[in-house]
C-alpha positions as CSV (number, residue, x, y, z in Angstrom):
1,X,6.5,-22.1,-1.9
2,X,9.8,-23.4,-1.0
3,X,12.4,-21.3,0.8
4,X,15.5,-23.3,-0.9
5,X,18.0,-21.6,-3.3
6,X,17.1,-22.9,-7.0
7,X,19.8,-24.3,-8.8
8,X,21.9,-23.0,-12.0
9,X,22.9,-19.8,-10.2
10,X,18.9,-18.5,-9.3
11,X,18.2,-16.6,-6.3
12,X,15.9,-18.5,-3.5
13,X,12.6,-17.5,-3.5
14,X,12.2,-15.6,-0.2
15,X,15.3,-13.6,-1.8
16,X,13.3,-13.1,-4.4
17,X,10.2,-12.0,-2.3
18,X,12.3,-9.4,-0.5
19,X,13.9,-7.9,-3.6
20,X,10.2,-7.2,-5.1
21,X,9.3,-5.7,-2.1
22,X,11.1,-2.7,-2.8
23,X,10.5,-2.8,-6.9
24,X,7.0,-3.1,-5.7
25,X,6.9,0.4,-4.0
26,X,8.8,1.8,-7.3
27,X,5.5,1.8,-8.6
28,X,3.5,3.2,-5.5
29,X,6.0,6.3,-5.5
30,X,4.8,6.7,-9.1
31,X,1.1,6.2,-8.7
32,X,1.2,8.2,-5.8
33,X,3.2,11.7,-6.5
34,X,1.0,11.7,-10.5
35,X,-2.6,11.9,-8.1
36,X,-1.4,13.8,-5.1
37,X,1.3,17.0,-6.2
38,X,-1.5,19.3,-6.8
39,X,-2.8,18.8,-3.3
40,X,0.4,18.6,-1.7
41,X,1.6,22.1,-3.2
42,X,-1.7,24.1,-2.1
43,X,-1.5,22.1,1.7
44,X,2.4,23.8,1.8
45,X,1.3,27.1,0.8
46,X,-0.9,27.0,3.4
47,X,0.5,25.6,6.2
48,X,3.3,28.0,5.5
49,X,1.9,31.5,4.7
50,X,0.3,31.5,8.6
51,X,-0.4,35.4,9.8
52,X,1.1,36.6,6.5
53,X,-2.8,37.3,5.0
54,X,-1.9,36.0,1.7
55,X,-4.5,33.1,1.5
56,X,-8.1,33.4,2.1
57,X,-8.4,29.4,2.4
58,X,-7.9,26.8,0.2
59,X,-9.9,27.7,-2.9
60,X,-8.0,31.0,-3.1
61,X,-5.2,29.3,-2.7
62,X,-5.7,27.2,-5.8
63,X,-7.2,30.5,-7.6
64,X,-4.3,32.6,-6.8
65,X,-1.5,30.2,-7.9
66,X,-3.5,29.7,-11.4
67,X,-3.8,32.7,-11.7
68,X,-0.5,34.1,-11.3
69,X,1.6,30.6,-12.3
70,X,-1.1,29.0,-14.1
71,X,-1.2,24.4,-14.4
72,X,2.6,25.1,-13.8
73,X,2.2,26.3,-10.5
74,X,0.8,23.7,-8.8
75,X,3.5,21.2,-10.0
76,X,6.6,23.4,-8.8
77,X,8.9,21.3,-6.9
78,X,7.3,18.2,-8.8
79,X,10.9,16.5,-9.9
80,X,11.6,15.8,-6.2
81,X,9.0,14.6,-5.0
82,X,8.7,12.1,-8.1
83,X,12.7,10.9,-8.0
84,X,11.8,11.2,-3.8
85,X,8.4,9.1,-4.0
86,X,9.9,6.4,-5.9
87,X,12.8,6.0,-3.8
88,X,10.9,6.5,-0.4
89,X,8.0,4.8,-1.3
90,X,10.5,1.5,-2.7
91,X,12.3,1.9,0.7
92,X,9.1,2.3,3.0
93,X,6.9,-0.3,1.6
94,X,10.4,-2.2,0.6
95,X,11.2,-2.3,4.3
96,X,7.0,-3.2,5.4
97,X,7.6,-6.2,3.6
98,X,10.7,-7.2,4.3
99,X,9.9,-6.5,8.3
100,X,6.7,-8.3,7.9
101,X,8.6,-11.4,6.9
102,X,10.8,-11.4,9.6
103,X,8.4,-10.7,12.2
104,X,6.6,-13.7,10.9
105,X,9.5,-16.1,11.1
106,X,11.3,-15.1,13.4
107,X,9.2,-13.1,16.0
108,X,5.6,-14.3,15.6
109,X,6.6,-17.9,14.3
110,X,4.1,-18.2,12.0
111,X,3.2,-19.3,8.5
112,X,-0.3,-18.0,8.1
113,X,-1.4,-14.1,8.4
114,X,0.7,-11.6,11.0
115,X,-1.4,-10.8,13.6
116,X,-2.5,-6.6,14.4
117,X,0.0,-6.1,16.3
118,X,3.1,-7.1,13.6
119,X,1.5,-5.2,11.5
120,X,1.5,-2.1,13.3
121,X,5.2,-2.6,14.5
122,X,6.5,-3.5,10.8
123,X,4.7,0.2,9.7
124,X,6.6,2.1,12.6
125,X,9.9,0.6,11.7
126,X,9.0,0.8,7.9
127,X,8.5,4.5,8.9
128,X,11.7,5.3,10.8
129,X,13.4,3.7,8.2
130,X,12.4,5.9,5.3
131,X,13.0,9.1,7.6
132,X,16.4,8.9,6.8
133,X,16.0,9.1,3.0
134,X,13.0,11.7,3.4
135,X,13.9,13.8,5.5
136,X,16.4,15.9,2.5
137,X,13.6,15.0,0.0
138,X,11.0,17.1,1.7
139,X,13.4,19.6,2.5
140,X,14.2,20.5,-1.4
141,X,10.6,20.1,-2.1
142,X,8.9,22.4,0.3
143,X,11.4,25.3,-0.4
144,X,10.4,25.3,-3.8
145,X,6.6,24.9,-3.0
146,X,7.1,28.4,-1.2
147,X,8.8,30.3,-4.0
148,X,5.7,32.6,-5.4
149,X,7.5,35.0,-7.4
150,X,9.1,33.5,-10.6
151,X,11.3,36.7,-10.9
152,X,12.6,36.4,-7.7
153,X,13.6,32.7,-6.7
154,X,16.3,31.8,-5.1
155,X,16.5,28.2,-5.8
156,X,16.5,26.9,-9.5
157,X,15.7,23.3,-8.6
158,X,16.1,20.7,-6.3
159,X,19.8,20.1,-6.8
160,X,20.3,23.7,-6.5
161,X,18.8,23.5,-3.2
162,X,20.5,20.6,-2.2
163,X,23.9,22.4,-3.3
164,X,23.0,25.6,-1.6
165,X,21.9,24.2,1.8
166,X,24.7,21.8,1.8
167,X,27.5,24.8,1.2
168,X,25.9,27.0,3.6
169,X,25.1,24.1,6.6
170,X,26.3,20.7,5.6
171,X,24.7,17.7,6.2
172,X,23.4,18.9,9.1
173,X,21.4,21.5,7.3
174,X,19.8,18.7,5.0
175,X,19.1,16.8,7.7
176,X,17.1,19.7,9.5
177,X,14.1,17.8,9.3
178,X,14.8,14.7,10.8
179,X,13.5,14.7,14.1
180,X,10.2,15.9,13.0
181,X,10.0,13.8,10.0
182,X,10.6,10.7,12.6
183,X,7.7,12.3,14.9
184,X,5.8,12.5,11.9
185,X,5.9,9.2,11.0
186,X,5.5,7.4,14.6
187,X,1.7,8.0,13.7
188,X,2.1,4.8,11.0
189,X,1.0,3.3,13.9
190,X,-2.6,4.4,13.1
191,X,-2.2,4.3,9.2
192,X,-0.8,0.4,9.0
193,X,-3.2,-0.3,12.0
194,X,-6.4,0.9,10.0
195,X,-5.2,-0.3,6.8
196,X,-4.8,-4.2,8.2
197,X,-8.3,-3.8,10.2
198,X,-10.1,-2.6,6.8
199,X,-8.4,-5.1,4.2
200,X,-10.0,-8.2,7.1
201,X,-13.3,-6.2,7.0
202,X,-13.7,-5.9,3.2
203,X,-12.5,-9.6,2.6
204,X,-15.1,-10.9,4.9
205,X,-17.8,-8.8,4.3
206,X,-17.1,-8.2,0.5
207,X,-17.1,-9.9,-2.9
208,X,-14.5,-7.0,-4.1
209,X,-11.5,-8.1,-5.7
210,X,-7.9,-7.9,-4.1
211,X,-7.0,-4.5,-5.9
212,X,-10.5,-3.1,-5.2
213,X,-10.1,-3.8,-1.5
214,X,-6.2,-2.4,-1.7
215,X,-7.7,0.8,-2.9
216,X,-10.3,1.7,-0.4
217,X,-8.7,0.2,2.5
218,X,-5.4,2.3,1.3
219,X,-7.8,5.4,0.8
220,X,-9.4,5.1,3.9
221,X,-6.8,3.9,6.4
222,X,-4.2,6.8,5.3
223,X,-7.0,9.7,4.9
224,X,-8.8,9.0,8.5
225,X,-6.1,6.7,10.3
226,X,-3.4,8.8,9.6
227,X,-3.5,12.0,8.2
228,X,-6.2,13.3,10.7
229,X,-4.1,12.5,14.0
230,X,-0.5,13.1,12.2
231,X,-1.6,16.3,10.5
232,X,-0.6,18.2,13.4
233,X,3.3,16.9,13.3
234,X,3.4,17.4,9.5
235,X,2.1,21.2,9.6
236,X,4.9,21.6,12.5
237,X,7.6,19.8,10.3
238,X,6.9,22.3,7.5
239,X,7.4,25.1,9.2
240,X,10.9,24.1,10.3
241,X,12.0,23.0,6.8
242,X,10.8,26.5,5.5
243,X,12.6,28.8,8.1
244,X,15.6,30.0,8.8
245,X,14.6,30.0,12.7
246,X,14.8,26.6,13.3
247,X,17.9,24.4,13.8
248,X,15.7,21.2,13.4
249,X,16.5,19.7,17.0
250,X,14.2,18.8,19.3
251,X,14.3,22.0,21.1
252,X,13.6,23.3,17.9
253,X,10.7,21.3,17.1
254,X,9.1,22.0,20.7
255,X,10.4,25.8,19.7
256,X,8.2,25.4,16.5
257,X,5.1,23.4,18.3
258,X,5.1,26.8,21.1
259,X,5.6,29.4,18.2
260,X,2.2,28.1,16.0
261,X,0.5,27.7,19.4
262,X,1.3,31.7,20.2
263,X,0.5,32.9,16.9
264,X,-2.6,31.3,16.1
265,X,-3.4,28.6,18.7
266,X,-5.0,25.1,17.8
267,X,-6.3,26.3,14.5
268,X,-2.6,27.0,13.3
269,X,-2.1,23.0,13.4
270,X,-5.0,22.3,11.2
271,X,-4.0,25.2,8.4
272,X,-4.4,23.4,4.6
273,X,-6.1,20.4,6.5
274,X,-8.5,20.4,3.6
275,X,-6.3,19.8,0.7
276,X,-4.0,17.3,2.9
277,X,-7.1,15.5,3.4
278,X,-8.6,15.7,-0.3
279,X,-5.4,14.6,-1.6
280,X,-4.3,11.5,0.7
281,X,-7.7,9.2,-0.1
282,X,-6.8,9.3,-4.1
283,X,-3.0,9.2,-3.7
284,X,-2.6,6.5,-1.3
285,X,-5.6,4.5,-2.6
286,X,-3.4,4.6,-5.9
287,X,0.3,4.2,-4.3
288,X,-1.5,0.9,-2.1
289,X,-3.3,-0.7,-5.1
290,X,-0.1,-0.5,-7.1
291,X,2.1,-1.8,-4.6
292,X,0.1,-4.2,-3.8
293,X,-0.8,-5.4,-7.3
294,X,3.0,-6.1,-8.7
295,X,3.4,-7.5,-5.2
296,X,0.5,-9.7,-5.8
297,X,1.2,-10.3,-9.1
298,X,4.8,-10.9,-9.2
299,X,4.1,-14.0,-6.4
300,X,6.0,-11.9,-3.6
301,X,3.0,-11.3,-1.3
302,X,3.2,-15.0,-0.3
303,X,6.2,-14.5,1.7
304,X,4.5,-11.3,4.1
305,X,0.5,-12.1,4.3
């Protein structure tokens, strides 16, 4: 595929190529927040209600909220992460792409396949580079994941606690998250590392088609590559976006790491593991099979093997 502007005013097509890369993970953020909201709401509850006795585990979890808020409940702070999904996701796997094509040419010099090891740095960067545009997305959606009593909420929506935050803090208070959202997402190291080793295994070993292997390896690398060794940093990144206590530093994050470890040791970093875990095979299976399709499709995914 030629690299060379087409004439009568058409883009080139590796301009192309990079441009889809980001329409492409439109459709991931999609795929991904319909499957996985559910999960992610009971995993917050969780992770946030430590030492408060409200939870019994997981399943009560999921009883309690129907019963008190019914379907309702376990889509409350939905709108964010759906506008926040699609524009992460388009930026995250937008960014993979477009790093994987300059690692290629300009790094590994290659036309063919990037080796592991672009691979892994592409997801790192991919994932720094999202952090920016997460890092206020998570923080509207886990404060309204933690309101339990309809009567008494104190934030309407996500813009409401966008506005509130940023009257009482700034930008500093949206950004409160930050640091641990960037810890967070070092561990792509593991995710895009997996993810590359099980799409070479399934094409070798496999007769399934492209989408097929998108889906499992997408299942598998982000449910056992990523979310078992990052689960610790996302339980710790909660915490600070839900309290008052923590400035969102690095002090605060080491302030947050000690305060779990005091309170309910190495347990407290594994608390709504289950539902994190249940929830990242389906919704990343889906977010990865969709990206990858319209990449695949659209004849982007020439231009980053």
């Amino acid at each position: 595929m030629s690299t060379t502007s087409k004439p009568n005013g058409y883009i080139s097509d590796e301009a192309y190529s990079r441009i889809m890369g980001f329409v492409s993970g439109m459709f991931s953020g999609i795929a991904k927040n319909a499957v996985g909201h559910p999960f992610d709401t009971v995993k917050v509850r969780l992770q946030t209600s430590q030492g408060t006795g409200r939870f019994k585990g997981p399943l009560d979890c999921v009883y309690q909220t129907f019963r008190q808020q019914g379907v309702r409940g376990f889509y409350l702070g939905f709108t964010p992460p759906l506008v926040g999904w699609i524009m992460m996701d388009s930026v995250m796997l937008g960014c993979l792409h477009n790093y994987r094509m300059l690692l290629r040419k300009y790094v590994y010099h290659q036309e063919d396949k990037l080796p592991l090891s672009g691979c892994i740095i592409s997801g790192v960067m991919a994932g720094w580079s999202v952090s920016f545009i997460a890092a206020p997305v998570e923080l509207a959606k886990a404060k309204l994941q933690v309101q339990y009593d309809a009567k008494t909420t104190k934030y309407k929506g996500p813009i409401d606690v966008i506005r509130k935050v940023y009257s009482a803090n700034g930008i500093r208070g949206l950004y409160k998250g930050l640091i641990s959202t960037l810890i967070f997402r070092t561990h792509f190291i593991y995710w895009w590392g997996s993810y590359e080793l099980l799409t070479r295994w399934f094409k070798k070993n496999t007769n399934l088609s492209d989408t097929a292997i998108n889906f499992w390896s997408g299942g598998f690398s982000a449910s056992f590559g990523f979310w078992t060794t990052a689960y610790p940093s996302d339980v710790v990144k909660q915490v600070i976006l839900c309290s008052d206590k923590y400035d969102g530093s690095f002090k605060s994050w080491r302030m947050a790491v000690s305060d779990i470890w005091r309170t309910r040791g190495i347990h407290g970093f594994f608390k709504g593991f289950v539902p994190s875990f249940l929830r990242s095979f389906p919704a990343n299976a889906a977010a990865l099979a969709a990206f990858e399709f319209v990449l695949r499709t659209s004849g982007a995914k020439a231009y980053a093997k």
